[in-house]
N, C-alpha and C positions, 0 to 999 in steps of 0.2 A: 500697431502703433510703434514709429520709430522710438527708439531709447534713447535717451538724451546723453550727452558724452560730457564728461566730468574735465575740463581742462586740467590738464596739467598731473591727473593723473594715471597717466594711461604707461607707468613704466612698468619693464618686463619683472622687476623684483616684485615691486607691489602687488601682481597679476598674480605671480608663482606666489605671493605670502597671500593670497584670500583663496586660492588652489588647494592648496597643501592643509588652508588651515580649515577645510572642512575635513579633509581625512585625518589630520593631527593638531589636536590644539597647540602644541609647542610649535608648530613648522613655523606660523607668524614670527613669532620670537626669535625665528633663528633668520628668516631669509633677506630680513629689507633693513641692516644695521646700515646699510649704508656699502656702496665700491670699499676696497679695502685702501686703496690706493686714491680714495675719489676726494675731492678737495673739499673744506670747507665750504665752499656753496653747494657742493654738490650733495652733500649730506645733509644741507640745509632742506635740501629741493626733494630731499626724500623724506625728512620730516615734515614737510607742505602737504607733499601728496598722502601721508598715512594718513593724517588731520584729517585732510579733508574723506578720505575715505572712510573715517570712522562716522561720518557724518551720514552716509549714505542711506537712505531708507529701507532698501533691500538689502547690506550686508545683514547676515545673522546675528546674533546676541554672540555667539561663542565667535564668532570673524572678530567682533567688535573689543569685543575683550583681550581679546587676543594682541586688536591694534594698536589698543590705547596702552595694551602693556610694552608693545614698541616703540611706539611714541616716546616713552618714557627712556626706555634705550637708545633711540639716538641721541635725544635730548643729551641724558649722561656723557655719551661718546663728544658729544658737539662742547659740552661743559668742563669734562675731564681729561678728554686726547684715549688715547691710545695706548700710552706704555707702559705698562706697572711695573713695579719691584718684583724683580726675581726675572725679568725679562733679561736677556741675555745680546747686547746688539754689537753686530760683525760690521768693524768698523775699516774702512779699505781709505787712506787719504796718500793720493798721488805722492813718493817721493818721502813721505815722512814714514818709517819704518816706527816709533813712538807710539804715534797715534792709529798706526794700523794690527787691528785685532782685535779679540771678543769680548768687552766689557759691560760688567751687569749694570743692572739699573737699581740704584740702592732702595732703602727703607723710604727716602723722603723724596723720590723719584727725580735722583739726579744722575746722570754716569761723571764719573771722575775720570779725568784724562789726565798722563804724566803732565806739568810743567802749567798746567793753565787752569783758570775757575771751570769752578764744577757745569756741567751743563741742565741747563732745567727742564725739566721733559712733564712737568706736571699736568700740563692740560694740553699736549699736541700730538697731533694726527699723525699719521701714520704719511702721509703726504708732506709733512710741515715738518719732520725728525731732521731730514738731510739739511734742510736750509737752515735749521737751529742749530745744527752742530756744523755747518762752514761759519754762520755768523759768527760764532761762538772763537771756530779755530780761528778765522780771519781777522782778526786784534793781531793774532801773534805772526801770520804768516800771510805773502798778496796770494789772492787766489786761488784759494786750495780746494782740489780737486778730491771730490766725497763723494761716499757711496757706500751704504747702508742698508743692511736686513737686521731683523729683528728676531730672535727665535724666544721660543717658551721653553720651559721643562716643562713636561708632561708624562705620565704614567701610561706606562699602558699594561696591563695587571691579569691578571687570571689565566685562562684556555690559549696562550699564546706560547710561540718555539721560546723569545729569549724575554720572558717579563723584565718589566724595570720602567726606567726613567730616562727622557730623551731630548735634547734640545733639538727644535723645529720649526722653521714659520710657520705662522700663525693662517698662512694660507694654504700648509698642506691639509689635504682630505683624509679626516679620520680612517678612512680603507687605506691610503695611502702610510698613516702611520702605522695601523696593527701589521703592514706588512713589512714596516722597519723594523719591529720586533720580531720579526722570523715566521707570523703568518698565523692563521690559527690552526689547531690541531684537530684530527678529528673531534673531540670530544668538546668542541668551541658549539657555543650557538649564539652564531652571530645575530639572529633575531632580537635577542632580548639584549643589548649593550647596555649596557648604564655606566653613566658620568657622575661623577662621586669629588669632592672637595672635601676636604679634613673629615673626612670619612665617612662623609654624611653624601647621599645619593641626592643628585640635583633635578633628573628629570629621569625616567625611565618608562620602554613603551615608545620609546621611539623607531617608527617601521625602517626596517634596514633601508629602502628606497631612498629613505628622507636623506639618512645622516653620511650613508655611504658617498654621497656626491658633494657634502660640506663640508667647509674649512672647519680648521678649530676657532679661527675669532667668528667667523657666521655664527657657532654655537655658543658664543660666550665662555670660553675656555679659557682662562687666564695659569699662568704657571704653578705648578702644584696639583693641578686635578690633576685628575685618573680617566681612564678609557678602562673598564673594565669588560674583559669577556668571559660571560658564567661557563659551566660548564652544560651540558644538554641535559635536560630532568632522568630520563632514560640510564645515563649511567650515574649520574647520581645514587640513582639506588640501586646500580648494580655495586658503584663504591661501598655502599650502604653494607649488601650483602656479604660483600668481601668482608669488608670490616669485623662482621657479626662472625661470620661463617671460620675467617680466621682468628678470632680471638676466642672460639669455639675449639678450635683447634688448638692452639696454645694453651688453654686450661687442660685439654684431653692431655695432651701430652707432660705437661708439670704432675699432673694426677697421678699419671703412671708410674711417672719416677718416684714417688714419694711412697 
């Protein structure tokens, strides 16, 4: 018996997010927010097609759950835009040396430009940023020539060459930043990564396959998390050993002298 085909929703994100999300219930959540770069309808047309796929008779209970909690994510995305506080956006406008450079995006999600009102970034897309901020310049100036990325701070923390804190788009690939950080060392196990927000662990048990090949905004990454890489269980307790075996030592030797 042929299988009847769902209109409209036959796109490659949706396909890779009911894929992925038998082998991992977070994959849903991470793979169909939407093109990063994709317009308001276009994000519209991916919230259609998750709808309707949660409707589906044959998705599974855990597909489904999974859907409706992206559902809810785009929605957000489509509701609130794209660019938080503490986002960091690299701003390039033909000609105007002023307005060209790296300015944050405040507490009430505006960027401040020398000499003109604040620009409002409260509920726009990643698509919608450049033409808010020429509308914005173009009061004061004809035709100005814009052009715009957006980067995060982001941590990337433990079993790594240079830990710390990094501004990045939002479209680089988590393997791509731990290797801005100088790489992992042997003693990294990149198997077990966990992403961590004020110091609380967001999702963890994510198979390296998944996260290695997604962006930080696919994974909901906003400025401030962490990338964190454990160390491998193995030397953990050989640290373990060390630890004991030389403060074993340093007792031995205080002893002596005494």
């Amino acid at each position: 018996m042929r299988r009847r085909s769902h209109p409209g929703i036959g796109s490659g994100a949706v396909v890779t997010c009911l894929l992925l999300g038998s082998l991992w219930p977070g994959a849903a959540e991470a793979q169909t927010v939407g093109p990063r770069m994709g317009s308001r309808a276009q994000i519209q047309a991916t919230l259609d097609s998750l709808q309707q796929f949660a409707t589906v008779a044959t998705v599974s209970d855990e597909a489904r759950r999974n859907l409706q909690y992206q559902v809810t994510a785009v929605a957000r995305r489509l509701d609130q835009g794209d660019v938080w506080p503490g986002d960091q956006v690299n701003l390039t406008v033909s000609g105007e040396d002023k307005w060209t450079g790296q300015f944050p995006v405040s507490a009430n999600r505006t960027i401040e430009l020398p000499d003109i009102e604040p620009v409002n970034v409260s509920n726009v897309l990643y698509s919608e940023l450049e033409g808010r901020i020429s509308e914005q310049i173009g009061r004061y100036i004809r035709e100005p020539r814009v052009r715009v990325d957006v980067l995060k701070r982001v941590g990337v923390l433990g079993e790594v060459a240079n830990p710390g804190f990094y501004n990045v788009s939002g479209a680089t690939l988590v393997s791509e930043l731990i290797m801005q950080a100088g790489g992992p060392n042997a003693q990294s196990d990149l198997d077990k990564v966990v992403f961590r927000r004020f110091g609380q662990t967001l999702e963890s048990g994510r198979p390296r396959v998944v996260w290695e090949s997604m962006g930080l905004d696919e994974l909901g990454i906003i400025p401030g998390d962490e990338v964190f890489v454990p160390v491998k269980s193995a030397f953990v307790l050989i640290r373990v050993i060390g630890f004991v075996l030389g403060t074993a030592v340093a007792i031995t030797l205080i002893a002596t002298r005494l």
